[in-house]
CHARMM-style PDB file with segment names, atoms N, HN, CA, C and O in Angstrom:
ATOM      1  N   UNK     1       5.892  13.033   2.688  1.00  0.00      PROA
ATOM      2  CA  UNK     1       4.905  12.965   3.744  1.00  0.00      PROA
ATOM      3  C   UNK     1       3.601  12.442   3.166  1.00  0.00      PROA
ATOM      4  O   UNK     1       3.288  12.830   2.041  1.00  0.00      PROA
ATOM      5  N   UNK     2       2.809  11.601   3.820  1.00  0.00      PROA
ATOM      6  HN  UNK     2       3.063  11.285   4.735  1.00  0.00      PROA
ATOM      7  CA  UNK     2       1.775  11.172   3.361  1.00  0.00      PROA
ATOM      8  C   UNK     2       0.714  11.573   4.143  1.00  0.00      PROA
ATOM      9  O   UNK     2       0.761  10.965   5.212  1.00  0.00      PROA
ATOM     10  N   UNK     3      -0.498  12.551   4.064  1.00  0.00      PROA
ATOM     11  HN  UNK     3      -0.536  13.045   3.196  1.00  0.00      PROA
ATOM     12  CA  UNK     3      -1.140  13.304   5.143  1.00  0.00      PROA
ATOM     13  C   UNK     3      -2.287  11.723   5.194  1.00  0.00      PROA
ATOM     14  O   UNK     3      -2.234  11.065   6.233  1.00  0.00      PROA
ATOM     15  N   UNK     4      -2.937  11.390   4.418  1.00  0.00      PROA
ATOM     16  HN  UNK     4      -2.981  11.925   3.574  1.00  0.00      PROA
ATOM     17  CA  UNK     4      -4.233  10.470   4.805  1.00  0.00      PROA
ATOM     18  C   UNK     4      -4.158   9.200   4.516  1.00  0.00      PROA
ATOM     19  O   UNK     4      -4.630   8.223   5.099  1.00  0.00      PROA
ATOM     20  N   UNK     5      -3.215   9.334   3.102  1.00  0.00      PROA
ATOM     21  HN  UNK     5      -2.832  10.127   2.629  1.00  0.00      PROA
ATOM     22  CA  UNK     5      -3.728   8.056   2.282  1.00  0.00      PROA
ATOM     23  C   UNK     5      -2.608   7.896   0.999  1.00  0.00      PROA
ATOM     24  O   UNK     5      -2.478   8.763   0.135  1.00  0.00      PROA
ATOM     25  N   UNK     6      -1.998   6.907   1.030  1.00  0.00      PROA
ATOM     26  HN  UNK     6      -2.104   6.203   1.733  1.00  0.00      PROA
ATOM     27  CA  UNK     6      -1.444   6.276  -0.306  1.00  0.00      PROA
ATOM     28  C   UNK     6      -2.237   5.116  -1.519  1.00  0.00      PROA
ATOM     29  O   UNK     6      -2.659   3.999  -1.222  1.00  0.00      PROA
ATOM     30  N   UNK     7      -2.271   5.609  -2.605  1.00  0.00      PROA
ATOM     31  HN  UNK     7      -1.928   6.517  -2.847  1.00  0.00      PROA
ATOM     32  CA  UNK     7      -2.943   4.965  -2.948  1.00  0.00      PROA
ATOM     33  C   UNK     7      -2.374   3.950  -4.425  1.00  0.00      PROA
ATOM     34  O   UNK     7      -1.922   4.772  -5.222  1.00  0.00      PROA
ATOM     35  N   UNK     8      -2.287   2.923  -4.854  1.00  0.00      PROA
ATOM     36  HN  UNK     8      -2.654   2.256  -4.206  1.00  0.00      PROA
ATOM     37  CA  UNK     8      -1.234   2.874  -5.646  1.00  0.00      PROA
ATOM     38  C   UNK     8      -2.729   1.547  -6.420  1.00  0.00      PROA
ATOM     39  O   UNK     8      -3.643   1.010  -5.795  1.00  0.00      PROA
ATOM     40  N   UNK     9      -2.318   1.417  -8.192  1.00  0.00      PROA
ATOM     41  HN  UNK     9      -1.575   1.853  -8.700  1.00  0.00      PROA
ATOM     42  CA  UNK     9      -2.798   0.946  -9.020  1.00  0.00      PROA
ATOM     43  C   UNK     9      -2.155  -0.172  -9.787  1.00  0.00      PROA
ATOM     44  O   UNK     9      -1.286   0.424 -10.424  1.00  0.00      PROA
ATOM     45  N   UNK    10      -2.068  -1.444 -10.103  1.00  0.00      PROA
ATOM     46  HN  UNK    10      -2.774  -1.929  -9.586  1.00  0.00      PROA
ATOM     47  CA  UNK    10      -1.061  -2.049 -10.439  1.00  0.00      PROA
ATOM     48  C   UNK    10      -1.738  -3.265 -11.205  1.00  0.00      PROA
ATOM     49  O   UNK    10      -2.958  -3.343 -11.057  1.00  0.00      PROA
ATOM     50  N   UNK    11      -0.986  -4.451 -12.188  1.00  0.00      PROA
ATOM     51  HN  UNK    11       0.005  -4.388 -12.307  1.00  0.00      PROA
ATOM     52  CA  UNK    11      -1.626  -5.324 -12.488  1.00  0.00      PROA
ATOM     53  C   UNK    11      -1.192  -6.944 -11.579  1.00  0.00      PROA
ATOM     54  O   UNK    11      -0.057  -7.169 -11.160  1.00  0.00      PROA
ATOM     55  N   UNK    12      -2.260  -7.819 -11.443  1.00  0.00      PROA
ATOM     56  HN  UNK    12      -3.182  -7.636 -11.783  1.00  0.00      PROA
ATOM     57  CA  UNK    12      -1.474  -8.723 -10.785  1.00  0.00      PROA
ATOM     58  C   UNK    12      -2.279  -9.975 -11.646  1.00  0.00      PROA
ATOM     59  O   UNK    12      -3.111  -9.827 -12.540  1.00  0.00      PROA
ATOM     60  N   UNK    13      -1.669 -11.447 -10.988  1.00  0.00      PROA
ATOM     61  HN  UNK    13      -0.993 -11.568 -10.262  1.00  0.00      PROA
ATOM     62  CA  UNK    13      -2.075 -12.443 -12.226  1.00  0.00      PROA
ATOM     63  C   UNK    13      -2.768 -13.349 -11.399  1.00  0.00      PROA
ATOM     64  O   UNK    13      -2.837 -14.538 -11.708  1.00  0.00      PROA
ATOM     65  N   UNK    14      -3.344 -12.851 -10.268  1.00  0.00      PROA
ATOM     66  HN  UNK    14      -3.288 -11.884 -10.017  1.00  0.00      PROA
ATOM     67  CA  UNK    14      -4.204 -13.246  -9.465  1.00  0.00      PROA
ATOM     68  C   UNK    14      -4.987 -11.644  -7.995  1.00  0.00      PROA
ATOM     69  O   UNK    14      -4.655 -10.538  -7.569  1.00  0.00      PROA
ATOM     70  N   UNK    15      -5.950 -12.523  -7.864  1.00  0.00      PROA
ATOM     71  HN  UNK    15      -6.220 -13.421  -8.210  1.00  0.00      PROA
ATOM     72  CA  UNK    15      -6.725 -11.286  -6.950  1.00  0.00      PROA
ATOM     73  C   UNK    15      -6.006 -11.049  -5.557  1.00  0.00      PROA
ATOM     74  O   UNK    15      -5.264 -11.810  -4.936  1.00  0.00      PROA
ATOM     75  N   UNK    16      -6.480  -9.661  -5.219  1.00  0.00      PROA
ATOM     76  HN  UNK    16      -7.083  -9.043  -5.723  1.00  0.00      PROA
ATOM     77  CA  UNK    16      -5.236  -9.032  -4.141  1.00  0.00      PROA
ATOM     78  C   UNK    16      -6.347  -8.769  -3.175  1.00  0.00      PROA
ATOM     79  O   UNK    16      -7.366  -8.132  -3.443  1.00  0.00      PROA
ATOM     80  N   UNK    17      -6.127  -9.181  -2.311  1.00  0.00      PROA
ATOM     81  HN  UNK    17      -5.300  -9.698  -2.093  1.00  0.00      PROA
ATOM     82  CA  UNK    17      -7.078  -8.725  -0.965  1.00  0.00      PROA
ATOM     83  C   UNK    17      -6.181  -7.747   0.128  1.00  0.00      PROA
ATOM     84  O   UNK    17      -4.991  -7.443   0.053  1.00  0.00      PROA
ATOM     85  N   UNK    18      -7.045  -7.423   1.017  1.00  0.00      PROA
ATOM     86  HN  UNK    18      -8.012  -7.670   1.078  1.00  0.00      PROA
ATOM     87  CA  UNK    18      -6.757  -6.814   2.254  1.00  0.00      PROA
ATOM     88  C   UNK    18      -5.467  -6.873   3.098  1.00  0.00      PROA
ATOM     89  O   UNK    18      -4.774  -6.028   3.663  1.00  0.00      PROA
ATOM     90  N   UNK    19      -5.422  -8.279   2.947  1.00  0.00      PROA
ATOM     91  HN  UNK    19      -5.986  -8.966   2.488  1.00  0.00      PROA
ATOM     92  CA  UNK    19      -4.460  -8.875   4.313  1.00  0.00      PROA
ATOM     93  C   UNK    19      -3.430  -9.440   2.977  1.00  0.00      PROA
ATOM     94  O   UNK    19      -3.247 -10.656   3.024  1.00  0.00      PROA
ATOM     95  N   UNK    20      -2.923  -8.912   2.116  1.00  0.00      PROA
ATOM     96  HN  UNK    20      -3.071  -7.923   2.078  1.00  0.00      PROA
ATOM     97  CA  UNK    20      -2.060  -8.998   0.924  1.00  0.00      PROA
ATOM     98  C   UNK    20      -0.983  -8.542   1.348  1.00  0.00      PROA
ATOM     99  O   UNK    20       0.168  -8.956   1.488  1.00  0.00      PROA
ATOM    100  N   UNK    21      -1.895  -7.027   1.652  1.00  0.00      PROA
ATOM    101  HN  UNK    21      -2.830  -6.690   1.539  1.00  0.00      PROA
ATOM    102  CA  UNK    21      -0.687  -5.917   1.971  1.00  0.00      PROA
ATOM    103  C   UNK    21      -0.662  -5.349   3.128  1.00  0.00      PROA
ATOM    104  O   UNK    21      -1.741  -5.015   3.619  1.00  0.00      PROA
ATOM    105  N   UNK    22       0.774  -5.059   3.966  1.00  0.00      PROA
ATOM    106  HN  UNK    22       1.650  -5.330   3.567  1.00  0.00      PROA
ATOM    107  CA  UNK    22       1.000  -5.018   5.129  1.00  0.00      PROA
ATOM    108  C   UNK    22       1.945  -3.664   5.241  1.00  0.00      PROA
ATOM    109  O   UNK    22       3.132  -3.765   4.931  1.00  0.00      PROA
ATOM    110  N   UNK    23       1.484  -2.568   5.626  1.00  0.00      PROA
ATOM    111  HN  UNK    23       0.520  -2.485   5.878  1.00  0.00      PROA
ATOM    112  CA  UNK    23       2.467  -1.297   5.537  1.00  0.00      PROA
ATOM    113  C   UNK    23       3.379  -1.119   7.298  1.00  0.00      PROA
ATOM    114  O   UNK    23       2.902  -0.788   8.384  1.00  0.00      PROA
ATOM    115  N   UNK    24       4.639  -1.459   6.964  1.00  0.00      PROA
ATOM    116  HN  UNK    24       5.027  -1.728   6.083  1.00  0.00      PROA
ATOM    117  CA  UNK    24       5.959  -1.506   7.846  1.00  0.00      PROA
ATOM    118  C   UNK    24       6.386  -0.475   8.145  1.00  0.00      PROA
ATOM    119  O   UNK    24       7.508  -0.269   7.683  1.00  0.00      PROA
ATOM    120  N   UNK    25       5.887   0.472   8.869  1.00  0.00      PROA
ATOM    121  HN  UNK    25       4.976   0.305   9.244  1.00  0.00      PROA
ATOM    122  CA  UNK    25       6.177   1.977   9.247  1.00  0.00      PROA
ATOM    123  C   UNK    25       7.257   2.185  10.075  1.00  0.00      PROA
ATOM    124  O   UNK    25       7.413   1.304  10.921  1.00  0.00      PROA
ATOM    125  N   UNK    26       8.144   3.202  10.082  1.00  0.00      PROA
ATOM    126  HN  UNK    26       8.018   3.917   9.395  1.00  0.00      PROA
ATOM    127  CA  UNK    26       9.055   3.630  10.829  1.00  0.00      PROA
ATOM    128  C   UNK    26       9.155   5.178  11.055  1.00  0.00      PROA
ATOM    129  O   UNK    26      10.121   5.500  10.364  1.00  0.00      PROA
ATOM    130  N   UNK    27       8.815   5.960  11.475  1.00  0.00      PROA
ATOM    131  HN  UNK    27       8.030   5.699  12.037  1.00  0.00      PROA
ATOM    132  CA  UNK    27       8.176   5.735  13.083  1.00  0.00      PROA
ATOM    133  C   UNK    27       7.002   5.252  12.656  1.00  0.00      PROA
ATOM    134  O   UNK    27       6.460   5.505  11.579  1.00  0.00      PROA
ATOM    135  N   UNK    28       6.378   4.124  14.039  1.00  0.00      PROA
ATOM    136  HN  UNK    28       6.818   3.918  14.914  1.00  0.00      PROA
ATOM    137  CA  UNK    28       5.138   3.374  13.203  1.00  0.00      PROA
ATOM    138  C   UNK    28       3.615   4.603  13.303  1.00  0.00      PROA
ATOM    139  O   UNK    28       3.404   5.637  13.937  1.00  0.00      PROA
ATOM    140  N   UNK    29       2.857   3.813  12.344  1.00  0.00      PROA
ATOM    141  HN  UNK    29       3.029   2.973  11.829  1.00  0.00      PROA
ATOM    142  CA  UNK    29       1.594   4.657  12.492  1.00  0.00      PROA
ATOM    143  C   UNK    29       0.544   3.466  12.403  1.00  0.00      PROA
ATOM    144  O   UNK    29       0.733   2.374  11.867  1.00  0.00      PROA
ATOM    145  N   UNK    30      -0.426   3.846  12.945  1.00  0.00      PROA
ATOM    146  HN  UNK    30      -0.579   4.733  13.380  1.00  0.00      PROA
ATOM    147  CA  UNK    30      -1.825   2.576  12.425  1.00  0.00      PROA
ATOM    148  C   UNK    30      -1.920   3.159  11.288  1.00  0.00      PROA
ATOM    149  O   UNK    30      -1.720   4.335  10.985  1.00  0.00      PROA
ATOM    150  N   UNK    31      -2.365   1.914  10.422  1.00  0.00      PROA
ATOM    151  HN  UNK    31      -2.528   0.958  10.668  1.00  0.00      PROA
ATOM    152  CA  UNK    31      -3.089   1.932   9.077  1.00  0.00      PROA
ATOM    153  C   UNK    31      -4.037   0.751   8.755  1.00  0.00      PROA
ATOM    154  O   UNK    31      -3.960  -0.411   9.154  1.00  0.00      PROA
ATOM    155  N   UNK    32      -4.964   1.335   7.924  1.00  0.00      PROA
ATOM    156  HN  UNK    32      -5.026   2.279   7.599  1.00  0.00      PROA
ATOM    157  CA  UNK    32      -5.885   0.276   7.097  1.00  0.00      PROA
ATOM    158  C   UNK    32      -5.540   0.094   5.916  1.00  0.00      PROA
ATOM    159  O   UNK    32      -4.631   0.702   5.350  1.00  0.00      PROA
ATOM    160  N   UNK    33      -6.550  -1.144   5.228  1.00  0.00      PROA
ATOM    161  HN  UNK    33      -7.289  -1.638   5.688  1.00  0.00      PROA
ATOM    162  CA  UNK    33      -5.999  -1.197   3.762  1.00  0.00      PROA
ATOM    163  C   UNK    33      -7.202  -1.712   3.301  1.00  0.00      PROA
ATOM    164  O   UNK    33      -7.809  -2.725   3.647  1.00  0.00      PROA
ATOM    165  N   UNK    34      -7.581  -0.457   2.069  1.00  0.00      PROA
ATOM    166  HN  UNK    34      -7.088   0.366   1.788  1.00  0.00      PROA
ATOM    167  CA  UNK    34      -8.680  -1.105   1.373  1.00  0.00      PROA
ATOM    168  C   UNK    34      -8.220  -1.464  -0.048  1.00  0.00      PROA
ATOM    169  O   UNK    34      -7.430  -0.723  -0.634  1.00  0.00      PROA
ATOM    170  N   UNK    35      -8.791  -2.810  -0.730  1.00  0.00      PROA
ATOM    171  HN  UNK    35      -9.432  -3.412  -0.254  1.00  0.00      PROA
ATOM    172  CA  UNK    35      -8.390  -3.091  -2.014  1.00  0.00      PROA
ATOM    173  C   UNK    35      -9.236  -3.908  -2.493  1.00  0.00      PROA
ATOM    174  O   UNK    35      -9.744  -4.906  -1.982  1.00  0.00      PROA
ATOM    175  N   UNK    36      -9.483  -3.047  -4.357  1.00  0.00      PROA
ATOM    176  HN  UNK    36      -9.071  -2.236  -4.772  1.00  0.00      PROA
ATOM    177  CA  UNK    36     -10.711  -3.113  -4.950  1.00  0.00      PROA
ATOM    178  C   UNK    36      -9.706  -4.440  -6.308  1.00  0.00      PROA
ATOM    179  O   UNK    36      -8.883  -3.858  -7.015  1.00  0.00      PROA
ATOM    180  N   UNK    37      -9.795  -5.472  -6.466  1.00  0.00      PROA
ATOM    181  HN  UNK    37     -10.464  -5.944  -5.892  1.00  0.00      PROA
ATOM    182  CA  UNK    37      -9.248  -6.538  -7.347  1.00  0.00      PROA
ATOM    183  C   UNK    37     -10.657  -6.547  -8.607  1.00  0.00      PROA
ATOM    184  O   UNK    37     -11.664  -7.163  -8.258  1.00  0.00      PROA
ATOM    185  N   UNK    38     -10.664  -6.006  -9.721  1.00  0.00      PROA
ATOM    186  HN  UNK    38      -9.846  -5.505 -10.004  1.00  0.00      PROA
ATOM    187  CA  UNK    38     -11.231  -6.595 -10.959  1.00  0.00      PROA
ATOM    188  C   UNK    38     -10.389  -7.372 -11.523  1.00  0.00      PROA
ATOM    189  O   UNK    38      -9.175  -7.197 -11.634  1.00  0.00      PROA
ATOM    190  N   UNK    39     -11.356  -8.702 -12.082  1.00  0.00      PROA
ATOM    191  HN  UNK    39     -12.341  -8.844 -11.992  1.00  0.00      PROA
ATOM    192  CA  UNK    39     -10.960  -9.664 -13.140  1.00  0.00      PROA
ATOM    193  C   UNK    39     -10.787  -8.891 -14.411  1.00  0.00      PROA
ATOM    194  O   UNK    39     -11.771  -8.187 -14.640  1.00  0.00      PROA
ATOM    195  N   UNK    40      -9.818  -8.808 -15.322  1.00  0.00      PROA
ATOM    196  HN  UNK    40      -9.020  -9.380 -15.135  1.00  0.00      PROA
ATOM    197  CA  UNK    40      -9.675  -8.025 -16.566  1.00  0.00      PROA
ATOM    198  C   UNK    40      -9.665  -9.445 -17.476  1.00  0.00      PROA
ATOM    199  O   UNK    40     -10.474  -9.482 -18.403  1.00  0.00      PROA
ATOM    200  N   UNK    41      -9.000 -10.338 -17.314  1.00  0.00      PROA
ATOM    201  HN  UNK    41      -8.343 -10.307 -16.561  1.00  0.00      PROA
ATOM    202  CA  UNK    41      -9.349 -11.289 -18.319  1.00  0.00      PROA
ATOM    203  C   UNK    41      -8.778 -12.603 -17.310  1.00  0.00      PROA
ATOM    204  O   UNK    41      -8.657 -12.454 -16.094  1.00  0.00      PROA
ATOM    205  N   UNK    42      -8.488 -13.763 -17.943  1.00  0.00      PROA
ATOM    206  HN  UNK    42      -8.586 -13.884 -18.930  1.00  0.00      PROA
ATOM    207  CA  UNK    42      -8.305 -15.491 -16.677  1.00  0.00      PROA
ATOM    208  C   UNK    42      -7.652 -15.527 -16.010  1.00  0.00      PROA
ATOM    209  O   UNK    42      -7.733 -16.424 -15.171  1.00  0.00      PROA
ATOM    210  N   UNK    43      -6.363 -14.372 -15.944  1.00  0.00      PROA
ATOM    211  HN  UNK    43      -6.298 -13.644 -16.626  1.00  0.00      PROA
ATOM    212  CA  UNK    43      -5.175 -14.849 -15.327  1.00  0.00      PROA
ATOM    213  C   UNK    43      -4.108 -13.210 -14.836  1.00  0.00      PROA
ATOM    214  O   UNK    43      -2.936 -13.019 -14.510  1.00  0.00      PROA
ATOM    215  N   UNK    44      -5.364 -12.310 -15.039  1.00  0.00      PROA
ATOM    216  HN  UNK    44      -6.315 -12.465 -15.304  1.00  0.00      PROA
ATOM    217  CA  UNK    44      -5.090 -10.837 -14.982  1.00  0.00      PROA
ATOM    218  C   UNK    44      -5.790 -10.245 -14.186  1.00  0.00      PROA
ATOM    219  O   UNK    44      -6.783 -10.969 -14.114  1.00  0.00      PROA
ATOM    220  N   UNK    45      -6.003  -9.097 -13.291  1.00  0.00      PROA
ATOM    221  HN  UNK    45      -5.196  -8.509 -13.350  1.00  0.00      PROA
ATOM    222  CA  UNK    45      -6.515  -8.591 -12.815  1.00  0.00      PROA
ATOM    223  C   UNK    45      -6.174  -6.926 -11.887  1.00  0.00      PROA
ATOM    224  O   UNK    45      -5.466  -6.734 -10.898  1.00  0.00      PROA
ATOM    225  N   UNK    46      -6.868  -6.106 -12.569  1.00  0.00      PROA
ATOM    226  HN  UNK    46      -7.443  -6.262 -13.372  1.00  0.00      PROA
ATOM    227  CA  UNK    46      -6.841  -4.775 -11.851  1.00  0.00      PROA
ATOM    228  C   UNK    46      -6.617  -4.625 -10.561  1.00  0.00      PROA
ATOM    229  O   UNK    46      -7.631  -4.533  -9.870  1.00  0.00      PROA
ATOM    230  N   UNK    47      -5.802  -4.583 -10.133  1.00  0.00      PROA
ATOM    231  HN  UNK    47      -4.977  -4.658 -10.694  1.00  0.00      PROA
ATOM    232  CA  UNK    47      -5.505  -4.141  -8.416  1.00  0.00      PROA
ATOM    233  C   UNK    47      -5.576  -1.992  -8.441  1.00  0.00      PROA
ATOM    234  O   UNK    47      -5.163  -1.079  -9.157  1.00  0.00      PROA
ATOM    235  N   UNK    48      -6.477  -2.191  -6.996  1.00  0.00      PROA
ATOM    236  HN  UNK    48      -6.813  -2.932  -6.415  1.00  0.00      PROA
ATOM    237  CA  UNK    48      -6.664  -0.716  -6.998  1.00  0.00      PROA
ATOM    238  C   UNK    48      -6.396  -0.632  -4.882  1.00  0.00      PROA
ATOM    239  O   UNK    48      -7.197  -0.915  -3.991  1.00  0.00      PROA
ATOM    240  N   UNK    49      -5.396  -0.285  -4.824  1.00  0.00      PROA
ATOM    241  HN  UNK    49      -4.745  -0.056  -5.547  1.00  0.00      PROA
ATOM    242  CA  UNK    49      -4.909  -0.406  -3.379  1.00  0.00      PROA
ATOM    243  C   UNK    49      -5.084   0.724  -2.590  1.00  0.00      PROA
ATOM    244  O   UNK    49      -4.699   1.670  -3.277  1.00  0.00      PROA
ATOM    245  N   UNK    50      -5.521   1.182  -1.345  1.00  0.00      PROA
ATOM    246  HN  UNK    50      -5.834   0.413  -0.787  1.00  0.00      PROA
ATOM    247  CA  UNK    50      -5.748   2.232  -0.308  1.00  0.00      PROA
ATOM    248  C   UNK    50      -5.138   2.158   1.070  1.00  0.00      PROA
ATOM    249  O   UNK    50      -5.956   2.100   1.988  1.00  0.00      PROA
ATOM    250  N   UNK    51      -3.415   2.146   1.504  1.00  0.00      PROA
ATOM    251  HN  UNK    51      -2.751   2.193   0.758  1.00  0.00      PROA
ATOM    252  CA  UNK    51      -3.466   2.172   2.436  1.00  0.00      PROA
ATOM    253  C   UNK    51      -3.602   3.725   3.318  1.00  0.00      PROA
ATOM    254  O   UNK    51      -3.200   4.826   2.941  1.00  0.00      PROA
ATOM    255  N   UNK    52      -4.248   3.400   4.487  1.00  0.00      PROA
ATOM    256  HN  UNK    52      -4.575   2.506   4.794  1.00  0.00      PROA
ATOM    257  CA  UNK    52      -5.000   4.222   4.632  1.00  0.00      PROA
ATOM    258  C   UNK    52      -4.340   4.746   6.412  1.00  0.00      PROA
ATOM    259  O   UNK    52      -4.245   4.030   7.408  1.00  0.00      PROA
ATOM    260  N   UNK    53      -3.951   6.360   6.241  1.00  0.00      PROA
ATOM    261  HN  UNK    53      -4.028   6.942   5.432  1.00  0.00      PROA
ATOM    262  CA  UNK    53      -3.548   6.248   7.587  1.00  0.00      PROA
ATOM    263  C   UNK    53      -4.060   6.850   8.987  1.00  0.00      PROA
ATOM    264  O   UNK    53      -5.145   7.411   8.831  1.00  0.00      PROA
ATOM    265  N   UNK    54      -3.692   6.884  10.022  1.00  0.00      PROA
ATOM    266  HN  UNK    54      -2.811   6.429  10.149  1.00  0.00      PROA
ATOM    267  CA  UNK    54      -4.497   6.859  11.380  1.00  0.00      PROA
ATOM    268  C   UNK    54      -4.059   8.322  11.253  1.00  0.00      PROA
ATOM    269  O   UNK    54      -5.018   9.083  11.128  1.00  0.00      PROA
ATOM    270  N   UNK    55      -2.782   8.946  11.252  1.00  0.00      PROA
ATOM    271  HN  UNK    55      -2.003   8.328  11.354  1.00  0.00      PROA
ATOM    272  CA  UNK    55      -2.345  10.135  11.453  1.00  0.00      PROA
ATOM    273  C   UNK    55      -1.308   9.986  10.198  1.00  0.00      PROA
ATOM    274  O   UNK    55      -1.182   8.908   9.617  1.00  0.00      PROA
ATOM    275  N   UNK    56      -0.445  11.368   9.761  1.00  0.00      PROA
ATOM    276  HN  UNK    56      -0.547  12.244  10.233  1.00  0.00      PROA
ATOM    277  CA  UNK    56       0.191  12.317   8.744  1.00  0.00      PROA
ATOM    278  C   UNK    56       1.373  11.278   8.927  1.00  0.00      PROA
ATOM    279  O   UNK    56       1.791  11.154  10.078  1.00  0.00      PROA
ATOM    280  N   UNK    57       1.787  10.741   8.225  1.00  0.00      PROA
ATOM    281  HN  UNK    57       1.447  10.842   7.290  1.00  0.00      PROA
ATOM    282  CA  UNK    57       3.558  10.183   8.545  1.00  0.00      PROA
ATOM    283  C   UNK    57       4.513  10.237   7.507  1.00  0.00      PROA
ATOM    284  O   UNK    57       4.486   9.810   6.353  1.00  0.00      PROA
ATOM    285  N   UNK    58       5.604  11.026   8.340  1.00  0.00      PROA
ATOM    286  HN  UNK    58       5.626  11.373   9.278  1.00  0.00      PROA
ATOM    287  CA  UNK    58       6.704  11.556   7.463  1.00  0.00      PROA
ATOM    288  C   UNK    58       8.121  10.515   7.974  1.00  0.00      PROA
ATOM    289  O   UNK    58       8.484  10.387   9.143  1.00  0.00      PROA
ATOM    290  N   UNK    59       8.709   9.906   6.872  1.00  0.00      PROA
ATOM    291  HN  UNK    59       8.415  10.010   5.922  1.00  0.00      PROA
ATOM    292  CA  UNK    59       9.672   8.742   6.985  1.00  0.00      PROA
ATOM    293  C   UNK    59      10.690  10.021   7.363  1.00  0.00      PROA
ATOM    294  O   UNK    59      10.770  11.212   7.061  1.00  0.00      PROA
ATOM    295  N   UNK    60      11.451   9.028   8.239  1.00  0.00      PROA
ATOM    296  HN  UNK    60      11.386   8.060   8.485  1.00  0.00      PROA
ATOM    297  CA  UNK    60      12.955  10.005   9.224  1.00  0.00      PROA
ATOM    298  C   UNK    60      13.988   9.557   8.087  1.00  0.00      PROA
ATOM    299  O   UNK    60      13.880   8.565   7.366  1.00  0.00      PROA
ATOM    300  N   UNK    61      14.793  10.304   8.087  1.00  0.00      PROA
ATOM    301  HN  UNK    61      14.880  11.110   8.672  1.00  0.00      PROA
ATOM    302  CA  UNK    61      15.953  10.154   7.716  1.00  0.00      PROA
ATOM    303  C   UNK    61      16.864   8.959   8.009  1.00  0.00      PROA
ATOM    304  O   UNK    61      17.957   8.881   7.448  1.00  0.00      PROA
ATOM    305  N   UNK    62      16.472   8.082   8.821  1.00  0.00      PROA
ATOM    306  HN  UNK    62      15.584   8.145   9.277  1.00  0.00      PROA
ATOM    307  CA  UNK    62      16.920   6.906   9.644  1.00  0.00      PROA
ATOM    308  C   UNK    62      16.466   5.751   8.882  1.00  0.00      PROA
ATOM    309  O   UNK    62      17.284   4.847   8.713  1.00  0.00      PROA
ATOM    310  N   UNK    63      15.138   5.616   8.329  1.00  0.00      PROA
ATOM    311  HN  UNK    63      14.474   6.350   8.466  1.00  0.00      PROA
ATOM    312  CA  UNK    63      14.280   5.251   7.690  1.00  0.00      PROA
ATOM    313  C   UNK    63      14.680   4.499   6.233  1.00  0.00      PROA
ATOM    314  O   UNK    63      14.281   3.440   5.749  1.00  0.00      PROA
ATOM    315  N   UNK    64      15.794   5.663   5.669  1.00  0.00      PROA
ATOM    316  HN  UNK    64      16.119   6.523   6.063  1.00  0.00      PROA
ATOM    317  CA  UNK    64      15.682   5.530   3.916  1.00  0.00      PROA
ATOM    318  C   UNK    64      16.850   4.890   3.648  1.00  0.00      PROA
ATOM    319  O   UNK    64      17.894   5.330   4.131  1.00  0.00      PROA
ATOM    320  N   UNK    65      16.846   3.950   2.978  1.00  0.00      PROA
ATOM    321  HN  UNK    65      15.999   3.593   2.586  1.00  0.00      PROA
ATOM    322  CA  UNK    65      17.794   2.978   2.557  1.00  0.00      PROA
ATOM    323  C   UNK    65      19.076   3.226   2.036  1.00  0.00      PROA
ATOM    324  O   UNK    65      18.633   3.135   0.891  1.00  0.00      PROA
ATOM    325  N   UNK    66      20.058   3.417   1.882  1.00  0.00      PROA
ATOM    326  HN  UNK    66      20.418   3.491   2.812  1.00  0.00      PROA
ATOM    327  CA  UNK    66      21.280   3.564   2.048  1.00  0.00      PROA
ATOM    328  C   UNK    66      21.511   3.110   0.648  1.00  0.00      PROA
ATOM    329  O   UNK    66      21.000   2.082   0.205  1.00  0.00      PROA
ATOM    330  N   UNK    67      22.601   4.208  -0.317  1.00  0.00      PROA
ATOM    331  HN  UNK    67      23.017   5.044   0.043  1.00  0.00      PROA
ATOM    332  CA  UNK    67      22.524   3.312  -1.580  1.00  0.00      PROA
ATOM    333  C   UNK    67      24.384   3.269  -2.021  1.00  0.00      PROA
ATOM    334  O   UNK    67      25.027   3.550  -3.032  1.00  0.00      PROA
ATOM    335  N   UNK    68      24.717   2.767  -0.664  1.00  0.00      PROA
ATOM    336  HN  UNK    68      24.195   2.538   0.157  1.00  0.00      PROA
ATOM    337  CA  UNK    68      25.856   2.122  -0.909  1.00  0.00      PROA
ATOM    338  C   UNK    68      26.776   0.980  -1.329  1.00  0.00      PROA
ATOM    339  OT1 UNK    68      27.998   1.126  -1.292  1.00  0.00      PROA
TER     340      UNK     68
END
């Protein structure tokens, strides 16, 4: 269950904006997305990601991928 906010940290080899990332909900929920991109060196850069949610959302059982 995610009550407010997921927040995830990662490296990428170019800068990550807003409209990067797109969260595909099932059952859906509104969300925002804030994301903070530092340059770490020419071709690297700190990604610091916030998607951010309207209400608490807990993925259904319907939801989770099948590992057959």
């Amino acid at each position: 269950m995610v009550k407010s906010y997921l927040k995830m940290t990662f490296s990428a080899p170019g800068a990550v904006t807003s409209g990067d990332i797109y969260a595909n909900l099932q059952p859906w929920v509104g969300t925002s997305v804030d994301v903070e991109s530092v340059a770490i060196d020419t071709n690297l850069y700190s990604v610091t990601a916030t998607i951010i949610f309207d209400s608490p959302h807990t993925r259904t059982r319907a939801t989770r991928s099948s590992s057959a």
